[in-house]
N, C-alpha and C positions, 0 to 999 in steps of 0.2 A: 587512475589514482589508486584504486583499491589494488590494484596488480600491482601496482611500486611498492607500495607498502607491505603487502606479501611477499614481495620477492625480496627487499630490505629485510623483513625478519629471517628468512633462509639466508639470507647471504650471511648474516651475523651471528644466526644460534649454532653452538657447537655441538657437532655429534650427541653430547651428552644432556644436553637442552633439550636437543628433538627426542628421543629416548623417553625423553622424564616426558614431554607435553604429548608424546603418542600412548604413553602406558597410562598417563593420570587420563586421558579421556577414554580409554575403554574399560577404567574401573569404573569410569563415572556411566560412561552408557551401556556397559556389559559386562556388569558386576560375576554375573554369575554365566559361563563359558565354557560348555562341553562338546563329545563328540553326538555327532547326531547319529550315530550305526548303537544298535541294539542289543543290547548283551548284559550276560547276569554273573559271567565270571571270567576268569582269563583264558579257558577254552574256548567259550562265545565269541569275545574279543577279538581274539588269534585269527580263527575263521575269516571272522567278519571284515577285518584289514585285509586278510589274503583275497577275502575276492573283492575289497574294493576296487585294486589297481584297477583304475583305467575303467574305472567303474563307480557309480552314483550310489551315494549311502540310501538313497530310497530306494533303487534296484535291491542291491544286498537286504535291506530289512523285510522287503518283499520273497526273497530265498531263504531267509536263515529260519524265519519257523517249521516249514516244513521240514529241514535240513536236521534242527535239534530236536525236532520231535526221534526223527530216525535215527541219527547220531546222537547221542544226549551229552556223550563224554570221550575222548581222546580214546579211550577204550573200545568202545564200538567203532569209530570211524576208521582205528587201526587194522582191525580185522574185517574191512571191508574192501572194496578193490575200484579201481578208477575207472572201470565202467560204470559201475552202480552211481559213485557219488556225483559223476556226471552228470545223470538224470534228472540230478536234484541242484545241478547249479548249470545247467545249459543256457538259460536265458540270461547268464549275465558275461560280460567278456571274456574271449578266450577260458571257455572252459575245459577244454580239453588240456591245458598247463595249467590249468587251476585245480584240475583234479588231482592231476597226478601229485601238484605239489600239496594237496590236503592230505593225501594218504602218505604220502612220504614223510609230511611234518609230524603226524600222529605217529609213526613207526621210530622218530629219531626221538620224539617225548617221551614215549611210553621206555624204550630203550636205554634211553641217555639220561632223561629226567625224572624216571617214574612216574613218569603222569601228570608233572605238573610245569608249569610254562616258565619259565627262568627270567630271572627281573633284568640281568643283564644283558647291555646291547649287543656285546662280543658276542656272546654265547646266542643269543635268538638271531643272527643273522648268519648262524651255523645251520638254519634249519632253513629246508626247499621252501623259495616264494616270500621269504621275507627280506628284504633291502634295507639299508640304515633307515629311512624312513619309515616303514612297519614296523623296524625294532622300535623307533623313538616314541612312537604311536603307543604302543603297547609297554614301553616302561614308564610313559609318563600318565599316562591315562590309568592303567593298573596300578603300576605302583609307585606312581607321584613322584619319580624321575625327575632331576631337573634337566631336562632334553627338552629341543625343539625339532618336532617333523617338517622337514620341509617340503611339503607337496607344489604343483603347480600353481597353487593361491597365495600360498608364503611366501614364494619365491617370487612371484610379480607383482603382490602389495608391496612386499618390502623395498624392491626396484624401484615402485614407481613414486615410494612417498620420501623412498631419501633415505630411506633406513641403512642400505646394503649400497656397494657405489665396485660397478664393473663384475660384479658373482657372475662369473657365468655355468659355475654348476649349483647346484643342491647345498654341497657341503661348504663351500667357499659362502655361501648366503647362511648357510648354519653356524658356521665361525663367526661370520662378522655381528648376528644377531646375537650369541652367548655373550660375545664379550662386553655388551652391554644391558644387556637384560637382564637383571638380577635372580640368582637361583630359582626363591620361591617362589620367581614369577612367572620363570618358564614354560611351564607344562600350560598356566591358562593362555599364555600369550601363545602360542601353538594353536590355541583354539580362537583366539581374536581372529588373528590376520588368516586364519579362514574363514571364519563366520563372514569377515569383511568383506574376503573375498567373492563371497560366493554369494552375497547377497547385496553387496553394493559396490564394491571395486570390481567389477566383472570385467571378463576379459575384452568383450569386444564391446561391449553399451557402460561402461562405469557411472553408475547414477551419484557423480559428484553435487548434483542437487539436494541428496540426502547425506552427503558425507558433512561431518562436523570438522574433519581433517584440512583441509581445500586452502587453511593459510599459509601451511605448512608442506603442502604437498607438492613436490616438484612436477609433477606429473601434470597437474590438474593446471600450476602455474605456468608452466612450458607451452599447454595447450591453450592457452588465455592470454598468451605476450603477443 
């Protein structure tokens, strides 16, 4: 009976119904929604996305302090070389194309930008190691961009709860999200549906026991019909 009546409310709320009851419940249970990688300004930042790919923000915060002790600034790491900076990010994924693209990123900033990291998405996915999602990471976290990054937790919350319908890449799941997620609310909703993902919508155990979502969520009701 509870399933019929869940799956009754999907069958009837419209796109723009589910939108409003997913965004009004993560203001209400995670008002407040950041990156968990550690960083004091858009040089730290920069870094810190590049060697996330494919890589665990608690790995990376584990490498980035020795890294800016060494490196403090886009300046130092440019005059450095991708043997050296490898030493200092070995233990996290693929570091041998994580270096090279650190030292090449600092030579195209120092260069192109003067040294400072550019707000625009065009322009930061000009630069080795960064992909539309690290650029979106880094305009909207820096500087309050209305983007949304789509990682592998974006992309299979928003799948599984209804948000997004057949995306089969990244940007097809980043269109169909803009166009109803309200500007200012982009950059934290970027931070929900990972936060969610990563700590309750998990890829292969989803602790739908703790989700508040589960009326609404196709996923949850698909696996309970």
């Amino acid at each position: 009976m509870l399933f019929q009546k869940s799956q009754k409310r999907i069958l009837k709320m419209t796109k723009k119904e589910l939108y409003s009851f997913v965004i009004d419940y993560f203001k209400k249970t995670m008002p407040v929604a950041e990156t968990e990688l550690n960083y004091k300004n858009p040089y730290e930042l920069i870094v810190s996305v590049l060697l996330s790919a494919q890589c665990t923000d608690v790995r990376v915060n584990k490498i980035t302090p020795a890294f800016f002790e060494r490196f403090p600034d886009v300046f130092s790491l440019q005059k450095s070389n991708q043997q050296e900076v490898f030493e200092y990010i070995k233990s996290c994924s693929y570091p041998n194309n994580k270096a090279k693209h650190l030292v090449g990123m600092a030579d195209i900033l120092v260069e192109k930008f003067k040294g400072e990291v550019p707000d625009d998405i065009d322009e930061l996915q000009k630069l080795p190691g960064i992909g539309r999602k690290s650029a979106n990471v880094i305009a909207s976290v820096v500087y309050n961009k209305p983007a949304i990054a789509v990682d592998t937790h974006v992309f299979r919350v928003s799948a599984r709860i209804g948000l997004t319908k057949n995306a089969k890449t990244p940007l097809e799941t980043e269109n169909q999200l803009v166009k109803y997620i309200p500007e200012d609310l982009r950059a934290i909703a970027h931070h929900w549906l990972i936060l969610h993902g990563r700590y309750v919508c998990k890829a292969r155990t989803p602790l739908c026991q703790k989700c508040g979502l589960t009326s609404i969520c196709e996923f949850y009701n698909k696996q309970n019909n």
